[in-house]
C-alpha positions in Angstrom: 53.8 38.7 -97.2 55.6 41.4 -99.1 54.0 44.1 -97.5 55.9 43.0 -94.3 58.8 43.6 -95.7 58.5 46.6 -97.1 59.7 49.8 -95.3 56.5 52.1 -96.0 54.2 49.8 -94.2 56.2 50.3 -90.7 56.0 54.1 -91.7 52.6 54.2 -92.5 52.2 51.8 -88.9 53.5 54.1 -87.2 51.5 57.0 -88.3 48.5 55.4 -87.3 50.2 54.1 -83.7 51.0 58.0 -83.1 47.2 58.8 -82.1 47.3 56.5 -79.3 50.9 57.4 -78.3 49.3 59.7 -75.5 46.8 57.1 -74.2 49.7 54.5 -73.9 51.9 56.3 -72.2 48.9 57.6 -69.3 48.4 53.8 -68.9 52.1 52.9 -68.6 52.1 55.2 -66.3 49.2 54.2 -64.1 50.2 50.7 -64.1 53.8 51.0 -63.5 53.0 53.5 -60.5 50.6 50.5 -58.9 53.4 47.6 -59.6 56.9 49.3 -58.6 57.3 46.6 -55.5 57.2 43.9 -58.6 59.7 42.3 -60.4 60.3 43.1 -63.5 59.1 40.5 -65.2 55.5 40.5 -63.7 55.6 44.6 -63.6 55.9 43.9 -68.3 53.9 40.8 -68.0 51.3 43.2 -66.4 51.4 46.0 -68.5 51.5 44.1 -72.0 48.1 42.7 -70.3 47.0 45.8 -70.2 47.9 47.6 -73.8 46.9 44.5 -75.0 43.4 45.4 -74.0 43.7 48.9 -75.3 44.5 47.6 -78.9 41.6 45.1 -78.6 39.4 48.4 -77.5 41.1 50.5 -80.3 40.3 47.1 -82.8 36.5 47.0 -81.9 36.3 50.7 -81.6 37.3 50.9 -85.4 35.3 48.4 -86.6 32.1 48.8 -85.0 32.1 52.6 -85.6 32.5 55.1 -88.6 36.1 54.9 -87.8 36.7 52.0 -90.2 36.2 54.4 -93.1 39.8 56.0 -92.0 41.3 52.3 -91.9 40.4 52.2 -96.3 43.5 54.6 -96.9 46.5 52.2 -95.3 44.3 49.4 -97.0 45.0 51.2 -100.0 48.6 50.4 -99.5 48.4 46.9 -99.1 48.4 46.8 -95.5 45.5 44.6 -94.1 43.2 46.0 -90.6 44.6 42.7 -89.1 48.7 43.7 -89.6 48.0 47.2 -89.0 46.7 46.9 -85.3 49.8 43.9 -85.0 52.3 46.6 -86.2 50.6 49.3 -83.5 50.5 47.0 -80.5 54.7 46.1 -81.3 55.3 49.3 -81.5 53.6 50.1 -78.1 55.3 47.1 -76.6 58.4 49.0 -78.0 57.7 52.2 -76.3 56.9 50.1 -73.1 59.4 48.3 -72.6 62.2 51.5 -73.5 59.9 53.3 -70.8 60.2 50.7 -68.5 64.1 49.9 -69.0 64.5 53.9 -68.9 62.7 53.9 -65.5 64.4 51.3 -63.7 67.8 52.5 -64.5 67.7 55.3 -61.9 
């Protein structure tokens, strides 16, 4: 509980989030380009769908893989592979949603 409370563990979150920054924003752009006649609502309802899937992809892909040996230094610093991929997909819904808000202001 007191790793989520510490500052590093967003910083350290975030450095892992930052390889899939690219891939999230290709998606948010393929699936807001499809849904602009939606409302608003369905056109995040839709998309958090959809980066939800990527984490899930990104979670098996690191655990089923040689990639897991990468995960053992933020384990190292108390942050577990469970809160680490939590941390990544709220910071993705963060960038989404800015994206999103940014878009539909013009």
């Amino acid at each position: 509980m007191k790793t989520i409370l510490r500052l590093k563990t967003y910083i350290l979150s975030f450095h892992f989030y930052r390889q899939f920054i690219l891939a999230s924003l290709i998606i948010t752009g393929i699936l807001y380009s499809g849904l602009s006649e939606f409302k608003r609502d369905t056109i995040l309802g839709i998309l958090t769908l959809g980066k939800f899937f990527l984490m899930v992809f990104a979670f098996l892909m690191y655990f089923e893989t040689k990639l897991n040996q990468e995960l053992t230094f933020y384990n190292n610093f108390g942050i577990s592979k469970l809160q680490l991929f939590i941390n990544a997909f709220l910071f993705d819904m963060f960038l989404t949603t800015m994206i999103v808000l940014i878009i539909r202001s013009f």
